[in-house]
N, C-alpha and C positions, 0 to 999 in steps of 0.2 A: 350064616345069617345074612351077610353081604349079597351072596348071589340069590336067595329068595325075596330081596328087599328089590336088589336090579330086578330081578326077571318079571314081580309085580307091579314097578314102575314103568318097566317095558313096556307090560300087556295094556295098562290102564292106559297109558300114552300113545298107544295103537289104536285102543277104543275109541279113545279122547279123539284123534288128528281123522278118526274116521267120521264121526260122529259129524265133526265138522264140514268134512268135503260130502255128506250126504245133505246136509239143512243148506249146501250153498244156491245161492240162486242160478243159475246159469241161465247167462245171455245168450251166448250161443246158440238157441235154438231162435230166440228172439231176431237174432241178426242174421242168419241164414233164411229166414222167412221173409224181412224186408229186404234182402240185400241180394236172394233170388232171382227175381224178377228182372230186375237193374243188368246183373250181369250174367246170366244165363250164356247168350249171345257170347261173351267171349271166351267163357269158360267150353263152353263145346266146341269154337274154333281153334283154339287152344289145344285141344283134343285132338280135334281132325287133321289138326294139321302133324301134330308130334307121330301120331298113327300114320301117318303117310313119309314123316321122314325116317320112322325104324323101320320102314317095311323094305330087305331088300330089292337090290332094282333088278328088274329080269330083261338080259340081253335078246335083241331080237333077230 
């Protein structure tokens, strides 16, 4: 009787925490759209530069 009463608390509390992280609002998409623009610029320098320091160097 125990492990049917767990295993149903489980399932419904799975539902339940899921239920929740689906109805949340997410900012995230919000803040990457104003926050874009702003830093773009160092985010791809940022890039270009890490890409040119893993690239071995070739002897000449």
């Amino acid at each position: 009787m125990y492990l049917i009463l767990s295993s149903l608390y489980k399932h419904y509390q799975i539902k339940f925490n899921q239920k929740l992280i689906d109805n949340t609002f997410h900012l995230w998409l919000i803040f990457f759209h104003r926050e874009w623009s702003r830093n773009w610029p160092f985010l791809v320098g940022f890039a270009v530069t890490g890409a040119k320091k893993i690239q071995p160097k070739v002897d000449r």
